[in-house]
N, C-alpha and C positions, 0 to 999 in steps of 0.2 A: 383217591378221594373217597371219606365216608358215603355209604347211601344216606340217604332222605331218612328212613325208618332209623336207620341207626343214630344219625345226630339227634333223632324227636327221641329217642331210646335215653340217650343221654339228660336231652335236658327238660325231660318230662317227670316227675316222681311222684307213686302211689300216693292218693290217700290215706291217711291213719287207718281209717274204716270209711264204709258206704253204710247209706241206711237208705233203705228202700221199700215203699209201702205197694204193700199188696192185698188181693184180695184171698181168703182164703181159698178159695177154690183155685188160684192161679197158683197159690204156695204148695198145694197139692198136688197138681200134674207138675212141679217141678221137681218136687218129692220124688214125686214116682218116676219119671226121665231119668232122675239123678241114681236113686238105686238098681234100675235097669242097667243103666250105663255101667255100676258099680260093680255090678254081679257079673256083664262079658269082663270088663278089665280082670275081676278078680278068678273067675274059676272057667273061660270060654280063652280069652285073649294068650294066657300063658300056655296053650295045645297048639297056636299057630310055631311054624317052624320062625327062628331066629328071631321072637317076641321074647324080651328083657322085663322082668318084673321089677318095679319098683314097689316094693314093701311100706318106705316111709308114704310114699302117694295113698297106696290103698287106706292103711290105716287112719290117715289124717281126713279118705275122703266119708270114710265111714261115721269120722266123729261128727263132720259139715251134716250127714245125712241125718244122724241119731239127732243133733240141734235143728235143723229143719222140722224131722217129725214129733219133738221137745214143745215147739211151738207152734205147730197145726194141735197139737191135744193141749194144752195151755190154752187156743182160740177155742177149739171145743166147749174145756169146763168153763172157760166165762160164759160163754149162750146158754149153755146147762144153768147158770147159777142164778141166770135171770128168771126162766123156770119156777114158778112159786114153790115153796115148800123143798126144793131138792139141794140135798146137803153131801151132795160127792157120795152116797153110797152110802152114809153114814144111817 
């Protein structure tokens, strides 16, 4: 007989997408966990004996991180823009 998890496994299916609000400062210490994290998997994790690299993981978790910190500096230059006078540097 299937387990419990396995039949919810079945007949449960992902969302399209989640949208999830936060604050910036919370989007930031997730930032930061998440490339911590990224950086043992990627150059600490593969020196443990019989640790298997997955390559498509790394790279896909690095594109999640570069879009996370895409949108902590996008929260930035809006607050920068309120700013009187300041034109991004221009």
């Amino acid at each position: 007989m299937a387990s419990s998890a396995a039949r919810m496994a079945k007949t449960r299916s992902m969302p399209s997408g989640i949208q999830l609000q936060l604050q910036p400062s919370e989007l930031e210490l997730l930032v930061s966990l998440a490339s911590d994290q990224l950086f043992r998997r990627e150059f600490i994790d593969p020196k443990m004996p019989g640790f298997k690299t997955d390559a498509g993981q790394i790279t896909k978790a690095k594109e999640i991180v570069g879009r996370l910190r895409a949108a902590l500096e996008g929260d930035a230059k809006r607050a920068l823009t309120r700013v009187a006078g300041w034109k991004g540097g221009k």
